[in-house]
C-alpha positions as CSV (number, residue, x, y, z in Angstrom):
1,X,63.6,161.5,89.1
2,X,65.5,159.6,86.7
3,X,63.5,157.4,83.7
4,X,64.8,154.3,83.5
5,X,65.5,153.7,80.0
6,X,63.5,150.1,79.4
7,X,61.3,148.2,81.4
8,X,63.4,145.7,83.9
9,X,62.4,142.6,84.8
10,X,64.4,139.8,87.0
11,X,65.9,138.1,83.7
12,X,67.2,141.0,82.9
13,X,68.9,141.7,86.0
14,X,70.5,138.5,85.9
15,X,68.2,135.8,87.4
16,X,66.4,133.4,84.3
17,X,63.1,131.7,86.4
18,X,62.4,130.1,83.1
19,X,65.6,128.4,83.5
20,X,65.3,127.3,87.0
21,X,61.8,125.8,86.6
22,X,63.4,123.7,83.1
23,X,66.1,122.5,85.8
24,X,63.6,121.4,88.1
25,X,61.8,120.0,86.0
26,X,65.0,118.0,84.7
27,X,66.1,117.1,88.8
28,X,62.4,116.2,90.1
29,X,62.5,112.3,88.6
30,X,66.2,112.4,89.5
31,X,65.4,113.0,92.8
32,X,62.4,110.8,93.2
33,X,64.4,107.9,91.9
34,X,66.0,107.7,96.0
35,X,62.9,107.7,97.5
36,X,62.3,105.0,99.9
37,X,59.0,104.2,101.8
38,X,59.9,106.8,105.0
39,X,59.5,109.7,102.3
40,X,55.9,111.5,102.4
41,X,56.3,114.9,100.6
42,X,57.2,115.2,97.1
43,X,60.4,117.2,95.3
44,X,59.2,121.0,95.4
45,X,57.3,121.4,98.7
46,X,58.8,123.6,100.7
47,X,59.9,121.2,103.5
48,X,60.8,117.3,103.3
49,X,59.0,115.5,105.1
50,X,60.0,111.6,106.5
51,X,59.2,109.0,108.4
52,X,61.6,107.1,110.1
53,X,61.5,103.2,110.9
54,X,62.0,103.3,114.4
55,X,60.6,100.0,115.6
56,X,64.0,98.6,116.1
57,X,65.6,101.1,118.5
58,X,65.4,101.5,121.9
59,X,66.8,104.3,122.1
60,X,67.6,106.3,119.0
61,X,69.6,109.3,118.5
62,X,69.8,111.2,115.2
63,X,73.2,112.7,114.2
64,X,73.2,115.3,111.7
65,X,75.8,116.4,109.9
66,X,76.7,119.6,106.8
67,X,79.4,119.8,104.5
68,X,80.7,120.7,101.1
69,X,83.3,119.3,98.5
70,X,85.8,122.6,98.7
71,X,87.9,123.8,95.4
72,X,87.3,119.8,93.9
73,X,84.8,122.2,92.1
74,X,87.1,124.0,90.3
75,X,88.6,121.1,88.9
76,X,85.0,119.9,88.1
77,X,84.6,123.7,86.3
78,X,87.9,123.0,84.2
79,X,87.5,119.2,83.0
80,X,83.8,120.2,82.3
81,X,83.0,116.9,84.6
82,X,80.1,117.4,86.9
83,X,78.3,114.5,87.3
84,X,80.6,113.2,90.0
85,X,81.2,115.9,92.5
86,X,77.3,115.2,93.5
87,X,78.0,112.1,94.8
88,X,81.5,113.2,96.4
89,X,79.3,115.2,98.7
90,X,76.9,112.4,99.5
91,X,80.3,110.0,100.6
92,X,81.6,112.3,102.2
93,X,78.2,113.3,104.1
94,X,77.6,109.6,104.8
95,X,81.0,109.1,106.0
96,X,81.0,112.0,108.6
97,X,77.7,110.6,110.2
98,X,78.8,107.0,110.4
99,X,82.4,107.7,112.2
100,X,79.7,108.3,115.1
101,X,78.0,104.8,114.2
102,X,75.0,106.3,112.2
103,X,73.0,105.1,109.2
104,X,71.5,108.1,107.1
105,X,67.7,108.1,107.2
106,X,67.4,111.4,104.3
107,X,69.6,114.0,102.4
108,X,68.9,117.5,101.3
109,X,71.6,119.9,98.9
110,X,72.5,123.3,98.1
111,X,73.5,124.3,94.7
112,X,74.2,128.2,94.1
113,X,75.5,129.0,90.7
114,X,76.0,132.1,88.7
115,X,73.8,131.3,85.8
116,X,71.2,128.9,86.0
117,X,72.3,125.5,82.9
118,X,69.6,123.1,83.6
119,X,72.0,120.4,81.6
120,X,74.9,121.0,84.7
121,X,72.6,121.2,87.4
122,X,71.0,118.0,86.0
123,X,74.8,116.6,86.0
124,X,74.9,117.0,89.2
125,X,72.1,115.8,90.7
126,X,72.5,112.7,89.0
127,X,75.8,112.5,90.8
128,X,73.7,113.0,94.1
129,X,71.1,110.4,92.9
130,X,73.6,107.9,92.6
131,X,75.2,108.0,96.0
132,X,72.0,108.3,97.6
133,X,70.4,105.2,96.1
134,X,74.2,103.8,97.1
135,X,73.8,104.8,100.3
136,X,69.9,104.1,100.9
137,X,69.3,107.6,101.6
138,X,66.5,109.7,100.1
139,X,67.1,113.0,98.7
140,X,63.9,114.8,99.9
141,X,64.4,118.5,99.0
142,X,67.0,121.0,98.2
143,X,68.0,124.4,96.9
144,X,69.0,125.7,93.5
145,X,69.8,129.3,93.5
146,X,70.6,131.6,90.8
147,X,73.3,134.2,92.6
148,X,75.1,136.4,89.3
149,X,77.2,138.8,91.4
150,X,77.9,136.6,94.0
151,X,79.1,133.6,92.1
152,X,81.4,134.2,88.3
153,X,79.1,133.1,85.9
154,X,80.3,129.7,85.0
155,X,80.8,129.1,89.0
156,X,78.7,127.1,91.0
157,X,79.0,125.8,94.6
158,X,77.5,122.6,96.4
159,X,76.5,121.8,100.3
160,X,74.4,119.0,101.4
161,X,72.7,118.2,104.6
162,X,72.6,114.6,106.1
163,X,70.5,113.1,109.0
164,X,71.2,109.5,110.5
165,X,70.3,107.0,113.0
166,X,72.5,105.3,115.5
167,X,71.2,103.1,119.2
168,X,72.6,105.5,122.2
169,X,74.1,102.5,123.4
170,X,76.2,101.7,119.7
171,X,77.3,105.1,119.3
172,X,81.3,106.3,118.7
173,X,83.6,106.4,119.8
174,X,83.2,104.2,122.5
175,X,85.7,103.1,125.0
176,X,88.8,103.6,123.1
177,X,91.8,102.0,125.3
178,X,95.4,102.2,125.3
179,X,97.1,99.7,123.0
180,X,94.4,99.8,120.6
181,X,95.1,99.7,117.5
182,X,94.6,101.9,114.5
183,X,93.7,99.9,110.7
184,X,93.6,102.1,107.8
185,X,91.5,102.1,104.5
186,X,92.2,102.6,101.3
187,X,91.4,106.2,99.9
188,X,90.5,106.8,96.4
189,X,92.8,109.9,95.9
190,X,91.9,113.2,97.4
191,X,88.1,112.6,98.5
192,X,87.3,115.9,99.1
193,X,90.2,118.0,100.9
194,X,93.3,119.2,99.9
195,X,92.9,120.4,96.6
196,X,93.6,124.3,97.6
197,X,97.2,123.1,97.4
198,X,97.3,121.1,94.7
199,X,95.8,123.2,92.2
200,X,98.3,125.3,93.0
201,X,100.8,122.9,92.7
202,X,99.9,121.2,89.7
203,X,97.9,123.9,87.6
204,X,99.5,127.0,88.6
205,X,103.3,126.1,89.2
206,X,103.0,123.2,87.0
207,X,100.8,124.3,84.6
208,X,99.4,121.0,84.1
209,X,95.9,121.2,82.3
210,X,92.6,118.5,83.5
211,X,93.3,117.1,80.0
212,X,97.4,116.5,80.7
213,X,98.6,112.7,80.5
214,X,100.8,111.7,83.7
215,X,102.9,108.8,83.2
216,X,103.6,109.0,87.3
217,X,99.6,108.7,87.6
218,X,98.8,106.4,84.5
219,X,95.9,108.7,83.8
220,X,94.8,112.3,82.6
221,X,95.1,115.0,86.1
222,X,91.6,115.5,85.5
223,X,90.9,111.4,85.6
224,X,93.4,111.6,88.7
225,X,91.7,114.5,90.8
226,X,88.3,113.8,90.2
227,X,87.9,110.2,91.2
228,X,85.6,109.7,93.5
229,X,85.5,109.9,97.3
230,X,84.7,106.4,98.5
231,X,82.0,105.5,100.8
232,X,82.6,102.9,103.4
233,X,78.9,102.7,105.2
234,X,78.9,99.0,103.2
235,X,82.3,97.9,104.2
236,X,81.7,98.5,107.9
237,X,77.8,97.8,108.4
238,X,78.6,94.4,109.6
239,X,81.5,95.5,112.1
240,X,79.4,98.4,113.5
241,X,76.4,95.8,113.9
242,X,79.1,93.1,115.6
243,X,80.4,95.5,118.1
244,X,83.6,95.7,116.6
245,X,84.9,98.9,116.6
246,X,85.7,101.4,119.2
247,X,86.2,104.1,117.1
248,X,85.9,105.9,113.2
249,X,87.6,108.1,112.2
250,X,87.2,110.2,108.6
251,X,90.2,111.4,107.4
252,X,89.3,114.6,105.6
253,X,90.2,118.5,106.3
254,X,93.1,118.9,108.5
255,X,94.3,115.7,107.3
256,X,95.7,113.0,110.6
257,X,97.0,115.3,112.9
258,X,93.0,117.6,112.4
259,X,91.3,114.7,112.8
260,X,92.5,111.6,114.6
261,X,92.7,113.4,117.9
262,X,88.8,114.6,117.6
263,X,88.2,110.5,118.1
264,X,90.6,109.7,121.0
265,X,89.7,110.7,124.9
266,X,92.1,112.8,126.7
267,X,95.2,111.8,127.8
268,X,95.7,109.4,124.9
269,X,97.5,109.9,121.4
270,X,97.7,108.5,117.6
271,X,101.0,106.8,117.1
272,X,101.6,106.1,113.2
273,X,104.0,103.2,112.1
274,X,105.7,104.7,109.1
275,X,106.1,103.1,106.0
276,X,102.8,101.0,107.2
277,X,101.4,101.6,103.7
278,X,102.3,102.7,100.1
279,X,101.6,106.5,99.6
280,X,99.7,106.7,96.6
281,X,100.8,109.0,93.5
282,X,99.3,111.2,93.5
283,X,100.2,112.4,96.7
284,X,104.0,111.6,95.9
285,X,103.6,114.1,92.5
286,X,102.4,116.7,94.8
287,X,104.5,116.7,97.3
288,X,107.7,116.4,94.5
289,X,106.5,119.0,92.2
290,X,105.7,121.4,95.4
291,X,108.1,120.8,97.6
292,X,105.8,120.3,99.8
293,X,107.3,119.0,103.8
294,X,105.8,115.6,104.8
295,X,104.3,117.6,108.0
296,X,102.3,119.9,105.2
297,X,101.5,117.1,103.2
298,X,99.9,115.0,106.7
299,X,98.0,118.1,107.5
300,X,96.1,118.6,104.4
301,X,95.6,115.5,102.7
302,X,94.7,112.1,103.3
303,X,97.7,110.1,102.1
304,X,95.8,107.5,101.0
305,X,93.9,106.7,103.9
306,X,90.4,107.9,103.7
307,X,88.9,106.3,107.1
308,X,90.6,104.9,110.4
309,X,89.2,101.9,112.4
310,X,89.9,102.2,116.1
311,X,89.9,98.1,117.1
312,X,90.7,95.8,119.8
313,X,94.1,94.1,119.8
314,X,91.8,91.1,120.5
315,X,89.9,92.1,117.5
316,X,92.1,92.5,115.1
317,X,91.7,89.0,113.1
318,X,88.4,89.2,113.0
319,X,88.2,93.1,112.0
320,X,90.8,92.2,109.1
321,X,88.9,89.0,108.0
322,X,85.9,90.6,108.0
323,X,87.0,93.5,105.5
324,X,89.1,90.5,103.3
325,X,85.3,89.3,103.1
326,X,84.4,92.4,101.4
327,X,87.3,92.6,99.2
328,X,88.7,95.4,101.1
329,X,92.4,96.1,101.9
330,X,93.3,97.4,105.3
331,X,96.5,98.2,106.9
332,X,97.8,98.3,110.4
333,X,99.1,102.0,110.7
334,X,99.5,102.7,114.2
335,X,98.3,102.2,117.6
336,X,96.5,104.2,120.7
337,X,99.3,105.3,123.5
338,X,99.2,107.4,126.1
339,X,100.4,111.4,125.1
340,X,98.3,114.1,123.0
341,X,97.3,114.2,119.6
342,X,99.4,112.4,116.7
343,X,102.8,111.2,117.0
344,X,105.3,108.9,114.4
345,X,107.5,105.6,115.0
């Protein structure tokens, strides 16, 4: 038998439960400060518990939805910025459920780090705080784990989990035709996807640093990269309500050729006007310092388009008048014609 030469004990193996329960501590009012009347358990039972408002539906589905915010992390890691990637995730969660006409009724994250900081986990909760109360959706529970081993010691990673409400009868897509027609929205840079390639673009071929000033971007690479991925549950509430649109579409991983057909029925294609709006650039920087063919650059990133409104021709005033309302800009990119997935005019 061999004597283990001091006593072990789970700190010493890498996992600090004194540091976890000062994080919790640090999260729980964070956390709380979503809460709406539908929640019932509090921040550290072991499941969430809510009530949904149901009176209004007749016949209500929920529409659930998981998903991450890929290598924006490691920019995150390098500027030493954390308090926004937690509400990246929210946006983006939000956005996924309400392409399919949904509202979120509660939220619950993931965060899995290397070594337990209570002062970054707090960062990033706040950033989930803040799109939730954004977005009117609790956040009633979540994970924080501890993993040395598995993740680098600075590293951390983030999910989150969203469930939403739509009427059977109002859910997208719903009776896209041909002729349609296809509006874009404004992103606000890379959302969520894409940045794989362009942290190997910028950082490794480049060696740009977060901290580097761009004169093409008119802002640090850090500033650039980490803005924020834009909701747009607020901008189309009123349209979705109004019967307005046939079709969302979230232009995230896979870029408009991964995620424009997933909207369209079969038989009928995306056809994209180009030059129907300004590449940001960002995007341009990218492609230009990478070499990067436009088919690449469609595939992985959003282009400056961060959702797609499927419309009526009839529509299409009141759509675009509706968004000028909201002080939003929208541009006519394309139309619905008959072929398979994405095509270019």
């Amino acid at each position: 038998m061999v004597e283990s030469a001091r006593a072990m004990d789970h700190k010493l193996a890498g996992v600090d439960i004194a540091a976890a329960d000062a994080a919790k501590a640090r999260i729980r009012p964070l956390a709380r400060s979503t809460f709406t009347a539908g929640v019932l358990s509090e921040i550290g039972s072991f499941g969430g518990m809510f009530r949904p408002d149901l009176a209004g539906y007749e016949e209500p589905v929920l529409v659930a939805s998981t998903d991450g915010v890929g290598t924006k992390i490691r920019v995150a890691i390098e500027a030493g910025r954390h308090d926004g990637i937690g509400y990246d995730l929210v946006a983006h969660c939000v956005n996924d459920i309400l392409v399919q006409g949904a509202t979120p009724l509660f939220f619950l994250d993931y965060i899995a780090l290397g070594r337990m900081d209570a002062a970054r986990v707090e960062a990033i909760v706040s950033g989930l705080a803040r799109g939730c109360r954004e977005f009117g959706c609790p956040l009633i529970g979540g994970e924080t784990a501890e993993m040395p081993g598995t993740y680098a010691e600075d590293d951390y990673d983030l999910a989150g989990f969203i469930v939403g409400v739509v009427e059977r009868s109002r859910a997208l897509p719903a009776s896209v035709r041909e002729g349609d027609l296809l509006i874009g929205l404004p992103s606000a840079g890379l959302h969520t996807n894409g940045y794989t390639l362009a942290r190997k673009v910028l950082f490794e071929s480049c060696g740009y640093a977060a901290d580097t000033w761009l004169a093409e971007l008119g802002a640090t690479l850090g500033d650039a990269l980490l803005a924020p991925h834009r909701g747009y549950l607020h901008v189309l509430a009123t349209l979705l309500e109004r019967r307005k649109l046939r079709a969302l579409c979230h232009i995230t991983g896979g870029g408009f050729p991964g995620n424009l057909p997933r909207v369209l029925p079969e038989g009928l294609a995306a056809v994209l006007r180009r030059g129907a709006w300004e590449v940001p650039p960002l995007f341009r920087l990218i492609q230009a310092r990478g070499a990067v063919p436009d088919g690449e650059m469609f595939r992985t990133f959003n282009m400056g388009i961060g959702m797609v409104l499927v419309v009526s021709p009839q529509d299409l005033h009141d759509v675009e008048h509706s968004l000028e309302r909201r002080g939003e800009m929208s541009f006519v990119i394309g139309r619905v014609a008959r072929g398979e997935g994405v095509a270019w005019e």
